[in-house]
N, C-alpha and C positions, 0 to 999 in steps of 0.2 A: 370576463376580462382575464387574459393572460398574466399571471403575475406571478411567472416561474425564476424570474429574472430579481424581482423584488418581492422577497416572500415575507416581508415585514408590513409591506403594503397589501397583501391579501386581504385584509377586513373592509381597507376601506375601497379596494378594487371593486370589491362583490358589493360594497354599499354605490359604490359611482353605477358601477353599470346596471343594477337595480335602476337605479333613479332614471336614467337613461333611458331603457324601455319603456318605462312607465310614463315620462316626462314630455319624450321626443313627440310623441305625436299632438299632445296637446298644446306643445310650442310651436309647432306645424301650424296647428290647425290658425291659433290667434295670429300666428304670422300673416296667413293668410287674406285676414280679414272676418274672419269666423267668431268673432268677437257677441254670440247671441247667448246671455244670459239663460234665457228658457231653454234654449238646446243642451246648454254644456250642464244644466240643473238633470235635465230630464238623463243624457249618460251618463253621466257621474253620480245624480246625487248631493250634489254640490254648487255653486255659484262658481263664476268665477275671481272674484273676489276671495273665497273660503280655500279653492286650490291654490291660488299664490300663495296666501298665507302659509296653508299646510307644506308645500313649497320650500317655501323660506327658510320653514323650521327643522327640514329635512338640513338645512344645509349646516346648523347651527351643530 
């Protein structure tokens, strides 16, 4: 994230566009309809339940 213009906002530029990367496809994917428990456990790791959460607390 470009944050040449606002260089006060750099910390949290680089923490948005982290989350971004990381976020975008798995908001993709449940948009979709992709909503399987056992799948998103088996790439992640995780439920999807335990990502939102983890999610959340990104945001706090």
């Amino acid at each position: 994230m470009d944050t040449n213009d606002a260089v006060d906002l750099k910390e949290w530029g680089d923490k948005a566009g982290t989350l971004c990367v990381d976020w975008f496809p798995k908001i993709a994917a449940l948009r979709k309809g992709e909503y399987n428990d056992a799948l998103w456990q088996k790439l992640t790791g995780q439920t999807v339940d335990q990502l939102w959460k983890q999610f959340i607390e990104t945001l706090n």
